[in-house]
MARVEXMI-228825 format. One record per residue (C-alpha): x, y, z. Coordinates in steps of 0.25 Angstrom, whole numbers, plus 5000, padded with zeros to 4 digits. Example, Ala and Ser with C-alpha at 12.3 -4.5 7.8 and 13.67 -1.06 7.14 Angstrom:
residues 2
+------+------+------+
|    x |    y |    z |
+------+------+------+
| 5049 | 4982 | 5031 |
| 5055 | 4996 | 5029 |
+------+------+------+
//
This chain:
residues 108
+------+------+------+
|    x |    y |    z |
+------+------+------+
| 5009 | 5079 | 4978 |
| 5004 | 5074 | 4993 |
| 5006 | 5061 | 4997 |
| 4999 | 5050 | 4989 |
| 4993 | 5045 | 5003 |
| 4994 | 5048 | 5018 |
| 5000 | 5037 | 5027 |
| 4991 | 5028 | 5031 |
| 4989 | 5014 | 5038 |
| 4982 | 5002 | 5030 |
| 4977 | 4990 | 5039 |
| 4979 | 4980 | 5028 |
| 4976 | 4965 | 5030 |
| 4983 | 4953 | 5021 |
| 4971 | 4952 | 5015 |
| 4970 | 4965 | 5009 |
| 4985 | 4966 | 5004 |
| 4984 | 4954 | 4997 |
| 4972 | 4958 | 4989 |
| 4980 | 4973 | 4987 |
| 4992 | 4966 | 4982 |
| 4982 | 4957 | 4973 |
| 4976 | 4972 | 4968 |
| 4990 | 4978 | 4966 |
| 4997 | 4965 | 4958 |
| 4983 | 4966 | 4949 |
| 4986 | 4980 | 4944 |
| 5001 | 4980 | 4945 |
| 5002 | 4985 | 4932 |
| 4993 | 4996 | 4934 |
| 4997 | 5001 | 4950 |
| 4985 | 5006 | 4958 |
| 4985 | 5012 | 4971 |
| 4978 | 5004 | 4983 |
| 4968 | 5010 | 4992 |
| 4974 | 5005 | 5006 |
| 4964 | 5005 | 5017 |
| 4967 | 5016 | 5029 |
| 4966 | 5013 | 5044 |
| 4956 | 5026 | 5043 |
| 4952 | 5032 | 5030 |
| 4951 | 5028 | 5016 |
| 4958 | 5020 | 5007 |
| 4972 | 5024 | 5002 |
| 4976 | 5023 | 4988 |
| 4990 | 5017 | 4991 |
| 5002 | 5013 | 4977 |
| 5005 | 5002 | 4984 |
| 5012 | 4991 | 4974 |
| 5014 | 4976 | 4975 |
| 5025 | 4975 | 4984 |
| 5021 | 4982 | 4993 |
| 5009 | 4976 | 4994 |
| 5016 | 4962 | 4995 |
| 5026 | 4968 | 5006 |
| 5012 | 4972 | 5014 |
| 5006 | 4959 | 5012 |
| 5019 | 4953 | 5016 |
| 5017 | 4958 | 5031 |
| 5004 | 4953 | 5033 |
| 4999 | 4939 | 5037 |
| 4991 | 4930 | 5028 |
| 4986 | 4923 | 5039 |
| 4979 | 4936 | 5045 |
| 4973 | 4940 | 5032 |
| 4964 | 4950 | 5036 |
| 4972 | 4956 | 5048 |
| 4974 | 4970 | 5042 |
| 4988 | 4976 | 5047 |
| 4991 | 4991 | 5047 |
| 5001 | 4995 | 5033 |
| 5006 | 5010 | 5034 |
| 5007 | 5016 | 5022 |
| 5012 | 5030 | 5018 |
| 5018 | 5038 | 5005 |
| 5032 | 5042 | 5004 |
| 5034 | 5052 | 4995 |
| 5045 | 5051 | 4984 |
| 5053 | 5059 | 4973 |
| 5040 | 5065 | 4967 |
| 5025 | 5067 | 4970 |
| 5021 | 5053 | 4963 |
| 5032 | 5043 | 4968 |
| 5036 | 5038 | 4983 |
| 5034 | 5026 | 4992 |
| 5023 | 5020 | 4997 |
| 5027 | 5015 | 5013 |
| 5020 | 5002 | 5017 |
| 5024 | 5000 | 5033 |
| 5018 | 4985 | 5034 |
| 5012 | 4979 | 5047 |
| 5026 | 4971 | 5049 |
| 5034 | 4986 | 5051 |
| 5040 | 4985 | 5038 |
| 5039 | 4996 | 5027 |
| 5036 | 4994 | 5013 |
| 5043 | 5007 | 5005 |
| 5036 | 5006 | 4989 |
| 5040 | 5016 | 4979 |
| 5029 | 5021 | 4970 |
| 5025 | 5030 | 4960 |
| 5012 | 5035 | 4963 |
| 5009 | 5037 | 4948 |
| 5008 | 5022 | 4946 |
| 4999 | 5020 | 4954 |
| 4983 | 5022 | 4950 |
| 4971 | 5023 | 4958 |
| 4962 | 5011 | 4958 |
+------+------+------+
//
């Protein structure tokens, strides 16, 4: 199976992680992928769960709200065509390293 997504970069401001994490703890019984914005390009249907999205928000800063900061995201592939790790590098240089198994995740 290809990859679920190609790497990408996702100018993301506080604003919009918040109301993604709002989204994603909505329908946390029921995982949906996100469509994250691209630099250039459409929209990319991410499995992106809670956490991480709370680590994402962590690196930003409230008080620059709609400042959008670059998130570099990309698909490691694991022990089989529908599990792996979704790498979040954040604006701060830190990495975000999220199992998930692409099954569990629906389209929205």
């Amino acid at each position: 199976m290809a990859t679920p997504f190609e790497a990408f970069v996702s100018p993301l401001s506080w604003q919009q992680v918040s109301l993604l994490l709002d989204t994603v703890l909505y329908f946390e019984d029921a995982p949906k992928l996100l469509s994250l914005p691209q630099e250039e390009g459409p929209s990319v249907p991410v499995p992106v769960t809670a956490d991480t999205l709370k680590k994402m928000l962590a690196s930003l800063d409230e008080n620059d709200a709609f400042e959008r900061k670059p998130f570099a995201l990309r698909w490691e592939g694991g022990e089989d065509a529908d599990s792996g790790h979704l790498i979040v590098q954040l604006p701060n240089n830190e990495t975000v390293r999220q199992p998930a198994v692409l099954s569990a995740f629906s389209p929205v």
